[in-house]
C-alpha positions in Angstrom: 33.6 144.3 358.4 29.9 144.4 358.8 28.8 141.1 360.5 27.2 137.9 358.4 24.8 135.6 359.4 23.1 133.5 356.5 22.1 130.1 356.1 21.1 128.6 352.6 19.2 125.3 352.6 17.4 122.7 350.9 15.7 119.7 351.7 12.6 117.6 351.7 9.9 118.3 354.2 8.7 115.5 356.6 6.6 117.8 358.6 4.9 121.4 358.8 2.8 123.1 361.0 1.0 126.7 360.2 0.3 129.1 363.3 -1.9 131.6 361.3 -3.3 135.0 363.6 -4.8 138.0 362.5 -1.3 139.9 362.0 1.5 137.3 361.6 1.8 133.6 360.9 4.7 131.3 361.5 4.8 128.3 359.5 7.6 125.7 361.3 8.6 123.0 359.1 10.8 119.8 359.7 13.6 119.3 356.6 15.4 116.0 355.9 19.1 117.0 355.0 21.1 115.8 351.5 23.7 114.7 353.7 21.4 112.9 356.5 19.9 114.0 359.5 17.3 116.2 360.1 16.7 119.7 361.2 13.7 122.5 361.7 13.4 126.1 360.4 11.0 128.5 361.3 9.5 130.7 358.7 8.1 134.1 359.5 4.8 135.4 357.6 5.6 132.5 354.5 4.3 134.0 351.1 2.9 130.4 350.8 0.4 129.0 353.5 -1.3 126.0 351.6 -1.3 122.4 352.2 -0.3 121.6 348.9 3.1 122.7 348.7 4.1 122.8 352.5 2.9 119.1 353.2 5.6 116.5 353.5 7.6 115.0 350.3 7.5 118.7 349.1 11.1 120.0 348.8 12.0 123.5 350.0 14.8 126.3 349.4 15.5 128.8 352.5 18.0 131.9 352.6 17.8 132.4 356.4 20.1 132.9 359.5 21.1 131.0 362.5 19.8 132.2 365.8 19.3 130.6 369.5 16.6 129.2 372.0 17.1 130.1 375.5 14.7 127.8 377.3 13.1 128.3 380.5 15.1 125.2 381.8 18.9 127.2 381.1 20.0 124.4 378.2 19.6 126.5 374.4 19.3 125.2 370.8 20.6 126.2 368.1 17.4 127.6 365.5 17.0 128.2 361.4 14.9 131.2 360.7 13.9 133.3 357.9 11.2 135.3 356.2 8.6 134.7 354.1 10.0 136.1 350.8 13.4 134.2 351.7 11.5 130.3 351.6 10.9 128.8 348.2 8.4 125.5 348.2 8.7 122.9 345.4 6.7 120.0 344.4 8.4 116.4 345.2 8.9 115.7 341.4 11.4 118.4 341.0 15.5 118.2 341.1 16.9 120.5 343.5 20.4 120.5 343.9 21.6 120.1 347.1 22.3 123.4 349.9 23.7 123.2 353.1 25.7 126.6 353.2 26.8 128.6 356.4 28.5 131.8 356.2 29.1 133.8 359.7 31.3 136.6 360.4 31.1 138.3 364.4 32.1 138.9 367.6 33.8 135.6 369.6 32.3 135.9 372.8 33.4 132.8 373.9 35.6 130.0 373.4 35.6 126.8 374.7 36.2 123.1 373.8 36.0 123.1 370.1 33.4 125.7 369.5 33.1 129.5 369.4 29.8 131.5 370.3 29.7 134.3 367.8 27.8 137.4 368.4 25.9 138.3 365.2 24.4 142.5 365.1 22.1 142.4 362.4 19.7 145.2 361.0 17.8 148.0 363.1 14.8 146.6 365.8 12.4 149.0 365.2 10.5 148.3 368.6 13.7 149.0 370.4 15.6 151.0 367.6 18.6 149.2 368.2 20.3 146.4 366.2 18.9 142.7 366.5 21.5 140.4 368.4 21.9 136.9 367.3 24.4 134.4 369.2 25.2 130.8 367.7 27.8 128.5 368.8 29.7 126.7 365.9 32.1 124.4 366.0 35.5 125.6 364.5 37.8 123.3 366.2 40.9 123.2 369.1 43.6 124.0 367.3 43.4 127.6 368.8 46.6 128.2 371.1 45.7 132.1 371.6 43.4 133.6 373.1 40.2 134.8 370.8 37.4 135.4 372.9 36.8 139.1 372.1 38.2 138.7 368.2 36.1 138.8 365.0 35.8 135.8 363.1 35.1 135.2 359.5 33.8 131.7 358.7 32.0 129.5 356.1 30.8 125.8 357.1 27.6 123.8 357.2 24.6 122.9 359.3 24.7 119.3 360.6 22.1 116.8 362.5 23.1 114.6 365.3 20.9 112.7 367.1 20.7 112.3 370.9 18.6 110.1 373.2 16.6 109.6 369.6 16.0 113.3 368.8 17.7 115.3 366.5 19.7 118.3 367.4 21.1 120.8 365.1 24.5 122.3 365.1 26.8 124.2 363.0 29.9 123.4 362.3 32.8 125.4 360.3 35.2 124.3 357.4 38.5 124.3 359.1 39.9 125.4 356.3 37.6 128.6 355.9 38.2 129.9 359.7 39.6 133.5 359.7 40.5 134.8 363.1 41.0 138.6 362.5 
């Protein structure tokens, strides 16, 4: 089985911020969740730059993947990225209907606690001209009494917002139901 990582997402914009350069731009923009919280994607070379649709109340579609911030102090985050072409921006008068999708399928590399940190190959680097590695720890639960660092996992689940010492943090967490060791 060829390894999954996407992430599709709606949600209301509270914030945005456009880094524009000569041969890239990154647009980061802050989403308020249907279910609560809050969480930030990042959005590589966005099809749409202008203030108009990316300012807050705007509502926003994205069909991205999960991926993780090593910071220089050693903690990591957990990160919502996606292309351009993969972002659609709405005006606040329209009805979306309400995403929060996560479907993963990888490597374990670990296992500890409740959560797994899955290993994720994706498509060709062509700087290195090897495959893009993407880790993500999820939460899937204890119930585990075997050992499954090392096996595949198949999963589906949802992105949540907790908040600690008043910022939000983002995590993923997995339907128990929808957990497939193989």
């Amino acid at each position: 089985m060829r390894d999954i990582n996407s992430v599709i997402l709606s949600g209301e914009i509270f914030w945005a911020k456009l880094d524009d350069r000569q041969t890239y731009s990154t647009l980061r923009i802050g989403l308020k969740l249907s279910g609560g919280g809050s969480c930030f994607a990042t959005i590589n070379n966005p099809l749409v730059k202008g203030h108009d649709m990316t300012k807050a109340g705007n509502k926003v579609t994205i069909n991205g993947y999960l991926d993780t911030w090593n910071k220089e102090d050693g903690t990591s985050e957990l990160q919502i990225k996606c292309s351009g072409a993969n972002a659609d921006f709405y005006p606040k008068e329209k009805a979306l209907s309400d995403y929060n999708h996560l479907v993963v399928a990888g490597k374990i590399s670990s296992y500890e606690g409740d959560s797994v940190i899955v290993e994720m190959a994706g498509e060709r680097n062509p700087k290195t001209d090897k495959p893009t590695l993407r880790k993500a720890k999820i939460k899937i639960g204890d119930t585990f009494e075997f050992e499954i660092a090392g096996s595949k996992i198949f999963l589906m689940g949802k992105l949540v917002s907790t908040e600690i010492e008043g910022k939000s943090k983002l995590g993923a967490e997995a339907d128990y139901s929808k957990v497939s060791i193989l």
